[in-house]
N, C-alpha and C positions, 0 to 999 in steps of 0.2 A: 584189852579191847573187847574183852566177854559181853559187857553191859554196855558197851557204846556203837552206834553203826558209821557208816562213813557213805557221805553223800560229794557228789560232783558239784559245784557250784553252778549256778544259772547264770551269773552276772558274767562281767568283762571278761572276768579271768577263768577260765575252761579247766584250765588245769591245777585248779585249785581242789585239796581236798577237803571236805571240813568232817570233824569230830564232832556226838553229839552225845549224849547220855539219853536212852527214850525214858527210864524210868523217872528221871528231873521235869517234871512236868507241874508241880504246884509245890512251891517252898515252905518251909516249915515254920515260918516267920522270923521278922527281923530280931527278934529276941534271943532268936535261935543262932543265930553269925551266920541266915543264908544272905546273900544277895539275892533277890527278886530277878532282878535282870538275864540271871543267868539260869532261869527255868520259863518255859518255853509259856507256858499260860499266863504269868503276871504281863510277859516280855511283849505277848499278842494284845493283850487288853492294851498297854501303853500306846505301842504303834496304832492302832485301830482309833483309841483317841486324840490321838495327835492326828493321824489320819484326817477324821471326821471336822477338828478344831480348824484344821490348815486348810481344805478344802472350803467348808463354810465361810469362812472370814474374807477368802477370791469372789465368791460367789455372792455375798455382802457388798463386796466393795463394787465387783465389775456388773450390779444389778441396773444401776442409773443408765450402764452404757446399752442396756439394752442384751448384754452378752449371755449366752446359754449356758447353761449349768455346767456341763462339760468343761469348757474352756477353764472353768473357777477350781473342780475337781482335778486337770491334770494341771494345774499350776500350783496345786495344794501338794501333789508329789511332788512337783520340780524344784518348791520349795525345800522338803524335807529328802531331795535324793543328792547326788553327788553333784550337781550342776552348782548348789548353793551350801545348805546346811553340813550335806554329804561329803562337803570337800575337807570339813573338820576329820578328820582321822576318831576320834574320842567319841567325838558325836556317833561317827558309822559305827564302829565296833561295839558301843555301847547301847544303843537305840534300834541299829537296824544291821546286825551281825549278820552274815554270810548263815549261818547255822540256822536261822529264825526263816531262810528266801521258803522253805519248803509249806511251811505253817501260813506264812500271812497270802503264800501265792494260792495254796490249797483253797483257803477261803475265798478268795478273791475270783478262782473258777468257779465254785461252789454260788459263788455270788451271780457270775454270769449267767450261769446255767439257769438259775432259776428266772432272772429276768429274760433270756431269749425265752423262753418256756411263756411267761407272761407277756411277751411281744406276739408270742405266737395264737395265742389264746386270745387277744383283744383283734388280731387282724382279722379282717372278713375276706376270704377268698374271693367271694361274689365279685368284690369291692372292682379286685387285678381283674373278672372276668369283662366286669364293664366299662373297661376304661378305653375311650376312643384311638384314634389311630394318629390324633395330634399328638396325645401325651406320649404312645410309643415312639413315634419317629423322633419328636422334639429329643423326648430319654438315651434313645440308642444315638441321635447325632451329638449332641450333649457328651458322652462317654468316648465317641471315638477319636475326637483328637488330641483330647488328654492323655490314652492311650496310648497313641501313638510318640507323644511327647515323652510318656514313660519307659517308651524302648529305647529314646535314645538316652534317656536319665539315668537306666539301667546300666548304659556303659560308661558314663562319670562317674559312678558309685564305683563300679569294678569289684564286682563281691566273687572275681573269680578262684579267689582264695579258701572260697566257702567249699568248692571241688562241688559246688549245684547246677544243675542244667540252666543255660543261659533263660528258656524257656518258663522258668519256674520265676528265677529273680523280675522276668518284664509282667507276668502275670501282679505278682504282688506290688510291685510298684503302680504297674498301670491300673490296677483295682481303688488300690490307694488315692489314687490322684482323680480318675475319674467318678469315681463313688458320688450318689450325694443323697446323706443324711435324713432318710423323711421326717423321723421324731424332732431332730433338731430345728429343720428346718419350717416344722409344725409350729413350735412353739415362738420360735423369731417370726413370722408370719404374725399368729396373736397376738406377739406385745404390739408391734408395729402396724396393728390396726388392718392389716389390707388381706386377712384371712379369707373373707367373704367378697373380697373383690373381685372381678375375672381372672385378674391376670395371680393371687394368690390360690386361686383354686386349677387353674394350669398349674401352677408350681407345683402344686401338692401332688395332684394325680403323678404327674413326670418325676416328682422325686420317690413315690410310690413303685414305679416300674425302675427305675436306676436302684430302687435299693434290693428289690428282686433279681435283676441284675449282677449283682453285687455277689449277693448270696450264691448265684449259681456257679460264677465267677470264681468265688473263693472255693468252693466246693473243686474242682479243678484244678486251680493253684496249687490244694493240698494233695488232689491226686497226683498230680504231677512233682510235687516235692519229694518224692520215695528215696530213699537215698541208698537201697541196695541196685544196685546196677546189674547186677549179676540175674536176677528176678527181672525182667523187664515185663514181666503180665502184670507188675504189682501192682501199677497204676490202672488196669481194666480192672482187676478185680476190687478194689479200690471202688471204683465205679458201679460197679456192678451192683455190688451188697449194700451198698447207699440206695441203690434203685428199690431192690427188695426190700429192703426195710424199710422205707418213705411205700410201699406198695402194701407192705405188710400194717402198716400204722394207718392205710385209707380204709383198705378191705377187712380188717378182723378190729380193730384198735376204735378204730369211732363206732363203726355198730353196734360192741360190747356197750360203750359206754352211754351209749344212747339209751340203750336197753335199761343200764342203770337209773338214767334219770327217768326214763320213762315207768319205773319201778315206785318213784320216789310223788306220794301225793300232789297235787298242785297246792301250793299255798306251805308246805310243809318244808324243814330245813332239811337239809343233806345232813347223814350220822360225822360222826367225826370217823368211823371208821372209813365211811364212803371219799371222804376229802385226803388222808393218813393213804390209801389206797391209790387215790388222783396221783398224789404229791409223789409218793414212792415209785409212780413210772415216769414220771421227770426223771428220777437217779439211773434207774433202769435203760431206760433210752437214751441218756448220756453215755452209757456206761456201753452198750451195746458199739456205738456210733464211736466210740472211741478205740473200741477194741479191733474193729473193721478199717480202722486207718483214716476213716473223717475224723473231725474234731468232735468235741461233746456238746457242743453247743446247737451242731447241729442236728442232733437225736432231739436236744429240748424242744428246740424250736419246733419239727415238725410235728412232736407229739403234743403241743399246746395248738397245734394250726388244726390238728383230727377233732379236735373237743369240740362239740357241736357249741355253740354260741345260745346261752340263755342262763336260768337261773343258777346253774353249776359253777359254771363261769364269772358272773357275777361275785359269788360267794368268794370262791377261792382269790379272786382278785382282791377283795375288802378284807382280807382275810394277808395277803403275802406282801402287797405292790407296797405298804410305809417299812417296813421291814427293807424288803432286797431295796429300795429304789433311795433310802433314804440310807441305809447303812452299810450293804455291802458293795453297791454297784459302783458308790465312790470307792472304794476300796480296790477296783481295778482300775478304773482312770488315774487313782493317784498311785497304783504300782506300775502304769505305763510310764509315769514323770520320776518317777524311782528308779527306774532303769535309762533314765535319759540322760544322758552326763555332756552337757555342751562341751566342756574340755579334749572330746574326741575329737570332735571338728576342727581339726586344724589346717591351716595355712589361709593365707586370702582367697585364692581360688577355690578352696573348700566351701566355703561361707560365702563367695559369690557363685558361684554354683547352684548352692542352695538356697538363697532369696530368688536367685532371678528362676526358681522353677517355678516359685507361687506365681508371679504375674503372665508369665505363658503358660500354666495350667491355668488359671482365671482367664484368659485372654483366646484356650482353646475350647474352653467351654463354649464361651460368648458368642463368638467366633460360628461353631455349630450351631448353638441354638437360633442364632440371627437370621443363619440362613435357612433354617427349616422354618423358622418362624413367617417369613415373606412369604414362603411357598403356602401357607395357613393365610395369608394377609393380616400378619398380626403387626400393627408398628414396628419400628424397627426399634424406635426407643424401649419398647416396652419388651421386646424382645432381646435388646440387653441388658434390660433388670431382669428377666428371666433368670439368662445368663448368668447371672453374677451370685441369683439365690442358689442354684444348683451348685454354687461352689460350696455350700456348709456341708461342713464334715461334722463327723461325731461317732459314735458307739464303732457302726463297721467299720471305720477308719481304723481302729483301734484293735479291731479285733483283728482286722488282717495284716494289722505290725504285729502283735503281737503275737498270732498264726506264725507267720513268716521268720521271726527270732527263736519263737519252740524251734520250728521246724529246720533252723540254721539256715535258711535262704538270704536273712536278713543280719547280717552282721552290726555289732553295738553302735559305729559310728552310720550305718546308713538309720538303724532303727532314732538316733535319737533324731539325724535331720528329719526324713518323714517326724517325729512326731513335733516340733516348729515349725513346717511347713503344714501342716493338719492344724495350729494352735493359729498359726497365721492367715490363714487365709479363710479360718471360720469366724476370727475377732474382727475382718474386715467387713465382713457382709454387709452387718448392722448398719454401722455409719454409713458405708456407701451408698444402700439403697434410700438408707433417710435423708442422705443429700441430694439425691437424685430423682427418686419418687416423689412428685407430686399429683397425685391424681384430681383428674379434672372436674371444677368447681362447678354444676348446675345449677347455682342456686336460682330457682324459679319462687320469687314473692310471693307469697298466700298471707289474706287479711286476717283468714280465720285460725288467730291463734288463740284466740279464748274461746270458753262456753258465751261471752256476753255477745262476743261478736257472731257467732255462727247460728244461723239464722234455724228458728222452729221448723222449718220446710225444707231442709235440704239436709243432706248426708253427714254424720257426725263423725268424723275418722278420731278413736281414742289408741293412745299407746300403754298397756297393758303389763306395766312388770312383774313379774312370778320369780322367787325365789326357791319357793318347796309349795309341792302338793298341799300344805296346808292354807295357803293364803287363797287357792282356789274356788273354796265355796263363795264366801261373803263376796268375793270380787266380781262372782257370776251373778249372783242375786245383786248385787249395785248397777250391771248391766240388763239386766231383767227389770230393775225398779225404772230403768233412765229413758222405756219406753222408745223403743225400736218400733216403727211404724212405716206406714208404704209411703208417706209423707217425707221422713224425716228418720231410714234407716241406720243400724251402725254397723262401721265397719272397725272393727279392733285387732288391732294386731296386739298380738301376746307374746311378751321377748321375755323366755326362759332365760335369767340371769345365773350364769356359772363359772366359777370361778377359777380362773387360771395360776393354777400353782407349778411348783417343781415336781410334784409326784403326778400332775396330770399327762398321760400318755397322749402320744398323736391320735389316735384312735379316739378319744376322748374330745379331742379340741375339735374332729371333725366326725363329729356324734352327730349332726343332724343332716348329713349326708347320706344315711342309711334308709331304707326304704322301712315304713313307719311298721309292717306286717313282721319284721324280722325281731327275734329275741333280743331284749336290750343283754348290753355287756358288765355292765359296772353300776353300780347303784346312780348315780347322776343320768345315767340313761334308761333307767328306772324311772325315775320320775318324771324324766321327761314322756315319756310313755303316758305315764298317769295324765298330765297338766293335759295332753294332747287330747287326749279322750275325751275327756273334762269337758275342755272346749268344743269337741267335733260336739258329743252328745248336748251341749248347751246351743248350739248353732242348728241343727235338725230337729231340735224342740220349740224353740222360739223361732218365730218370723221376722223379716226383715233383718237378720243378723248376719254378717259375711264374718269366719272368725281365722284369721289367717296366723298360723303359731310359726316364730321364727328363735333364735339363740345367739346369744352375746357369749362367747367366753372372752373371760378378763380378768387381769388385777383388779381388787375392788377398790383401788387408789383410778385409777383410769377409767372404771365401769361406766361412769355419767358421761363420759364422750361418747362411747357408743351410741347410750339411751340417746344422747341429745341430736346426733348424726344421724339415726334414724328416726327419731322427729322429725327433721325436716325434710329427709329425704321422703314421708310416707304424708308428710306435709298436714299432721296431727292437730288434734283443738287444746288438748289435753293429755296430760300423762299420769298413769294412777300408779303408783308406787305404792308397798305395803311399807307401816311404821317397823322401827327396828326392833321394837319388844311386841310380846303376843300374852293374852289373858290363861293365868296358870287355873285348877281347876277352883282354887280357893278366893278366886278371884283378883290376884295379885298380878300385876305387868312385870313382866319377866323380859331380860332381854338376851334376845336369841343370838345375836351377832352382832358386834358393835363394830363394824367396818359394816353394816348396813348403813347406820346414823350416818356415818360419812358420803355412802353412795346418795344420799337422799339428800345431805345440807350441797353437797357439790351439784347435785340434780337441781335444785331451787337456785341455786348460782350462777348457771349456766345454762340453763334451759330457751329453747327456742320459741317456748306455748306455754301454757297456764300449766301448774302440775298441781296434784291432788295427791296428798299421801295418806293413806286408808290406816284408821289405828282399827284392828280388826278383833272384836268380841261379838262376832257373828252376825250378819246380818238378818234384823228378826229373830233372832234369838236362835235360828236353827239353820248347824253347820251341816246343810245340804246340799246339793248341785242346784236343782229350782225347785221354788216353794210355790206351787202356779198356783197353789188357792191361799198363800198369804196375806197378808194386809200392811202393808209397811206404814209405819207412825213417823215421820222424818219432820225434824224441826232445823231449822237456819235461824242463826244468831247473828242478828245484823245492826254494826255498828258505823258501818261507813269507811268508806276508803276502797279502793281498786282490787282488794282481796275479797271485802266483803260482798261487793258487786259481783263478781266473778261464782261465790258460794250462794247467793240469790239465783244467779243465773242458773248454776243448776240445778238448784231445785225448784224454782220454776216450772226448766224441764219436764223433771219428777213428777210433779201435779199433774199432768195432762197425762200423767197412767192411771185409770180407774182405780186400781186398787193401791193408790199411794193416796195418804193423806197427809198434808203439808201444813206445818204452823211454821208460821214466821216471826220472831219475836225482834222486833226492831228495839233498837234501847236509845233513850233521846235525853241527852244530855241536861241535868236538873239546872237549877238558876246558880248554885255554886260550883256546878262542875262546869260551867261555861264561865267564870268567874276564874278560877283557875287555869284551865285553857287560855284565855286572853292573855293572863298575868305570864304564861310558861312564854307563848310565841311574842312578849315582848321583850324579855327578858333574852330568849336565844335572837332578836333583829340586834339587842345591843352588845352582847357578847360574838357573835359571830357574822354578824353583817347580814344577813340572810334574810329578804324582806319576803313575812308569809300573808302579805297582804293579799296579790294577786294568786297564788296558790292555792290558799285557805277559801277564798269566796269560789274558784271556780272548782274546786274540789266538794267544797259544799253544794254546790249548785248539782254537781253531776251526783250526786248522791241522792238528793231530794230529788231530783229528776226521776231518776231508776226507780225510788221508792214508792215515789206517786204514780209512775207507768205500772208499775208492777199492780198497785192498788185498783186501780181502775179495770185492768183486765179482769182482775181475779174479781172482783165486787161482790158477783155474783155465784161464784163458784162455790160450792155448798165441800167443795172438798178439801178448800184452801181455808186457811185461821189467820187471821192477822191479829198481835196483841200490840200494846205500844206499851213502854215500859220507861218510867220519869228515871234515872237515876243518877246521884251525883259523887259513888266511889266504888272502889272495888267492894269492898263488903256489899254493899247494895246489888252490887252487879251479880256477886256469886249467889247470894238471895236469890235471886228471880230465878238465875239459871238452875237451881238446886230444886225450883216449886214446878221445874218442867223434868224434871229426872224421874225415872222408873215408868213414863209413859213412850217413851221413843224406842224406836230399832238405830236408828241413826241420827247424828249432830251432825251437817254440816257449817262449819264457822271459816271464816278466812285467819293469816294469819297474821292481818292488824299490822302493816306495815305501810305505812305512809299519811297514818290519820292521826293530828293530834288529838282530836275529842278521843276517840277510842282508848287512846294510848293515858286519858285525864280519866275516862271510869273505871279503867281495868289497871291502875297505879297501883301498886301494893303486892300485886298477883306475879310480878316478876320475881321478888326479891328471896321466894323458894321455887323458880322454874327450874324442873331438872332437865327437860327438852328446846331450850328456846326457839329452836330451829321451829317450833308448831307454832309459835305465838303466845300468849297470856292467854290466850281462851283454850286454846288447841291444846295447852302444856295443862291444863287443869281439867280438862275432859279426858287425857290420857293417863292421869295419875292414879295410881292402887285408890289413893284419897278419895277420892271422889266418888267411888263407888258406885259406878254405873254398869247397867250388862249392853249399853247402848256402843253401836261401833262409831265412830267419829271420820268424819272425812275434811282434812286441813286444806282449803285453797290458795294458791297464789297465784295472782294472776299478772301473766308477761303484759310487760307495760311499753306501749309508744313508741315513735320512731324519731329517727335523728333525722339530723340536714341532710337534702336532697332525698328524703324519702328513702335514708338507710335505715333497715331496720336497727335496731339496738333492745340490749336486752337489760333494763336496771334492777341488780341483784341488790341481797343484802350483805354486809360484811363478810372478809372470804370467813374458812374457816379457820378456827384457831389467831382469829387476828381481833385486837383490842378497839380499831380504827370500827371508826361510827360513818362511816360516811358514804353512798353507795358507789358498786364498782361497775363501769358502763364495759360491757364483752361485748365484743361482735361475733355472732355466730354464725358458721359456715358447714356444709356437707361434705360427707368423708366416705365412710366403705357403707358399703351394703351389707345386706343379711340375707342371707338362704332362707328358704322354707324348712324349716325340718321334718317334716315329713316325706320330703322330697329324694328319690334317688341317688346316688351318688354320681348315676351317668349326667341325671339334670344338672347336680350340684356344681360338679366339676367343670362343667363346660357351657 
């Protein structure tokens, strides 16, 4: 036994001893007659990616349900612990040996550590200092009768075997039960749309104080879990030296590090030794806090909470969170389902015991919160959706079973119920509140859902979407060109589109809840920073301009509900969305994110107004905020049909800005491309039935109508160009369009949907479209080909209303679908949106 040591087992069995060799730590190869398995580094790699494969594949599958990451990560352990896999004998001893618990648990703390540390580092203290006296009462009535539910839980379980103070088991059970999740409860919030609603921003604030709560809570528990009896200060001292050190990390620990950054240039990166330095008092403060008798998580945390919030911060976030948050922090969720072993749970009354605690701890949350809620005058209904959200568990859940089994409080058969009672009552949330939640429908009718229809003298409300700081100049100068006047002001709202992932922190999803003067955290709130400026300093330079900046976090599968939900709710003309590629320096369209393409063909599908999506090579040629002594050269390519109307209409507009000069180049069907047309639409009356008699005339009519109002106005306008252009095919079409290139800042075209002529000149120009979603015109003024420094703006415009004066919206094919034939949605108003610049006291309440 010279070369091997001898460790106690963590798992069921206590008195088990296991043997190990330390120096077997990386094999000599299979060539060699080792086994892998039986050295401790190949052993770790295996499990970590079994780990990582079994967790993702829950998280895959339980994604549609709506269900939080958690839930998918501790059933990726459950999967591979003794409840399933684990019950193989072969499997256990071969995969996940007794000998190996020390290695994959060490990681696995090492893992938490550093995400409390970045939990603590993203949260804003301010945040708890401004949070009203609703969120408090609702948090603390919320927690007490789960609570209390938990003392009496504590003596069904009967862990008086454990020789622990009855005091210590009712702490951790009733922690456990009452707890509720803010990250988790963050992120269910955001898929399920009602983030920005009232009653998700009470959520948030209340699950914000219950997880502070939580924290204190457990801090406690573990004081009071000392297991030397004989020492009874051990628990004040316990106490004590948690206080000094959480005193010592405010008073000496943040002004040091303050000092550092304020050492460090503005504009300039942190050294790697300055970050190496950060990093290394995460171990330190773990290590400290552990040694004092807290846990170590709790040194991380408080020494990420002293780190002053700005560019430091930022860094090391972009720098740690895909790391810990993607690899190791599953890594403890699936070693809490490694030690769950359902098989403990035995007899009926065991297992009815333990279901029936989820629905009276759901039932005493509810319960609480219902009644503090009335005293608020909040609905009752809505105060038992409340309710029911404050039941998501997640991360503390977990950390104080698994606190509570270190510390022997929590014996193997209570740790596995708590953690199916944690799996169960956070996989309910979702569905319940989606079947419950319907928040109420305003929808108030506005005519003015296009540019054609909103009249020159009255208020233009545009919806404004920003994905990066770069889309920002050209989109200001397009607002600058559109002639903001005392006549005929805009008001634009600017929805910062950001995207909701797994690695996105709470803190992250409720980034525009912070007061706009404070250090951003994370590069996403970086930008937003930027876009906001952008806007304030384009809104105090130009007149007549209100510019109000708001944020969507979202899947970018779901992102166009938002956009469309706050369309109508802000009751918009238009919505400018940027194209999904952007001009590289050599002049090639590059594409930046192709779940953009998607947010933008779903946006023209479903949209409530006219949408316009900006292909962006600068407007004017110069990628600046405002070009006030510019000249914009803007051409409209007009063929006809309700798109093309709609791309007249705004440049129209445009005209009536001194410094905009406007050609129109209408294109008018030759004697054989009208020849053709004829022969197509008689052709599709006898194959399809579809008589384009009545259609075709009063589509024509409304076209020559616009064209001749337009003509008449402008006659005289020495700033407006009218050309007329015979043609009768694509080549002829691209001709013309090619003798107006290297004169424009801007093309606006429609995107040719619903015109046959259009659809008779522009033949040929599909059969290489790499964007169709722009049109035949729109997909060849976006192409590398084409070779233009001109920006291009695609119009479509929302069309008509159904019977009894419903609105309806006639899209083009969905996406990804071969059907030709359009699809008629009804659209309806959903959640709101924050200001983001707004406080988090406004936000929240």
């Amino acid at each position: 036994m010279d070369n091997s040591s001898i460790i106690a087992s963590t798992n069921s069995t206590d008195k088990s001893l296991i043997c190990y060799t330390p120096a077997m730590t990386t094999t000599n190869g299979l060539w060699d007659g080792d086994n892998p398995l039986e050295y401790s580094l190949p052993l770790f790699i295996l499990q970590l990616t079994l780990v990582v494969l079994s967790t993702r594949f829950f998280v895959f599958i339980l994604k549609p349900f709506h269900q939080p990451r958690v839930i998918g990560e501790i059933m990726g352990g459950l999967l591979l612990g003794p409840s399933v896999l684990g019950r193989n004998e072969e499997f256990a001893s071969k995969v996940f040996p007794l000998k190996s618990v020390m290695v994959i648990e060490t990681m696995a703390s090492i893992g938490l550590i550093y995400f409390l540390f970045l939990v603590g580092l993203e949260m804003d203290i301010a945040v708890v200092k401004r949070t009203g006296k609703k969120a408090v009462s609702i948090a603390i009535a919320g927690m007490i009768l789960p609570f209390i539910l938990g003392i009496f839980f504590s003596f069904f379980l009967d862990e008086h075997h454990l020789h622990m103070s009855r005091a210590s088991v009712v702490l951790y059970i009733g922690v456990a039960l009452s707890v509720t999740a803010f990250p988790v409860l963050a992120r269910i919030l955001a898929e399920l749309k009602i983030i920005n609603t009232e009653l998700g921003k009470l959520a948030l604030s209340t699950a914000l104080i219950n997880d502070m709560c939580a924290w204190i809570l457990l801090a406690l528990a573990i004081a009071l879990s000392e297991k030397n009896s004989v020492n009874t200060w051990a628990s004040v001292w316990v106490v004590l030296t948690s206080g000094v050190f959480a005193t010592f990390c405010f008073v000496v620990v943040r002004p040091g590090i303050s000092w550092m950054i304020r050492r460090t240039p503005e504009g300039q990166p942190f050294s790697e030794f300055q970050i190496c330095f950060v990093l290394t008092g995460v171990m330190i403060s773990a290590f400290i806090t552990d040694v004092i008798g807290t846990h170590s998580v709790f040194g991380a945390f408080i020494y990420g909470l002293v780190i002053p919030n700005g560019p430091l911060g930022a860094t090391i976030i972009e720098k740690l969170e895909d790391f810990v948050s993607g690899l190791l922090l599953p890594l403890f969720f699936a070693l809490s389902g490694l030690k769950t072993d359902i098989s403990l749970v035995k007899g009926a009354n065991r297992w009815f015991g333990a279901l029936m605690v989820v629905p009276l701890a759901c039932l005493g949350k509810v319960i609480g919160t219902v009644l503090i809620s009335l005293l608020f005058q909040i609905p009752t209904r809505e105060g038992i959706i409340l309710g029911l959200l404050m039941n998501t568990k997640g991360l503390v859940e977990m950390i104080v079973l698994n606190v509570g089994r270190e510390q022997k409080v929590l014996g193997d058969e209570t740790f596995s119920i708590m953690v199916i009672v944690t799996l169960v009552m956070t996989a309910l949330i979702s569905p319940i509140v989606t079947l419950i939640y319907k928040p109420r429908k305003r929808l108030i009718p506005y005519k003015k859902r296009t540019m054609q229809n909103s009249k020159l003298d009255a208020e233009l409300r545009v919806l404004v979407c920003v994905h990066v700081p770069r889309n920002v100049p050209t989109i200001i100068n397009l607002l600058e060109a559109t002639h903001p006047s005392k006549k005929s002001p805009i008001c634009a709202y600017v929805l910062h589109l950001v995207e909701l992932t797994g690695r996105a922190s709470a803190m992250l999803i409720v980034h525009a809840s912070r007061k706009s003067d404070r250090p951003a955290l994370n590069k996403t709130q970086a930008q937003t920073d930027h876009i906001i400026n952008s806007f304030q300093n384009f809104e105090e330079q130009i007149g007549y301009v209100s510019v109000q900046p708001l944020t969507a976090v979202s899947p970018y599968s779901t992102m166009h509900e938002d956009v469309c939900n706050l369309a109508e709710e802000k009751r918009v003309s238009i919505i400018i969305i940027p194209f999904h590629k952007q001009q590289t320096v050599d002049g090639e369209m590059q594409e930046t994110n192709p779940a953009y393409r998607m947010v933008n063909h779903n946006l023209v599908q479903n949209s409530p107004c006219s949408v316009g999506i900006l292909v962006d090579r600068g407007l004017n040629g110069l990628n600046r905020l405002t070009a006030s002594l510019a000249s914009h050269e803007i051409t409209v390519l007009y063929f006809g049909g309700p798109d093309d109307r709609e791309a007249l209409s705004y440049g129209w507009r445009m005209s009536r800005n001194p410094r905009v000069h406007l050609t129109v180049m209408h294109f008018i069907p030759g004697i054989d491309a009208k020849t053709v047309t004829l022969a197509k639409e008689v052709d599709d009356e006898r194959e399809m039935g579809i008589n384009y008699n009545n259609g075709s005339v009063k589509e024509k009519r409304l076209n020559e109508e616009y064209i001749n109002e337009f003509k008449i106005m402008c006659e005289n306008d020495e700033s407006v160009e009218y050309i007329e252009k015979v043609v009768n095919n694509g080549e002829e079409t691209v001709s013309a369009i090619r003798s107006m290139n290297n004169v424009n800042d801007l093309f606006i075209v429609g995107r040719g949907q619903g015109s046959t002529s259009s659809a008779t000149l522009t033949e040929g120009l599909t059969d290489w479209s790499e964007c169709p979603e722009l049109g035949a015109i729109g997909d060849l003024l976006a192409s590398s080909d084409f070779e233009t420094s001109a920006s291009v703006l695609v119009m479509h415009q929302y069309i008509g209303e159904g019977p009894e004066g419903e609105e309806i919206y006639v899209s083009d094919k969905p996406w990804h679908s071969n059907e030709n034939h359009p699809s008629v949605r009804h659209m309806s108003m959903a959640t709101r949106y924050a200001p983001m610049p707004m406080p988090m006291a406004n936000h929240l309440f």
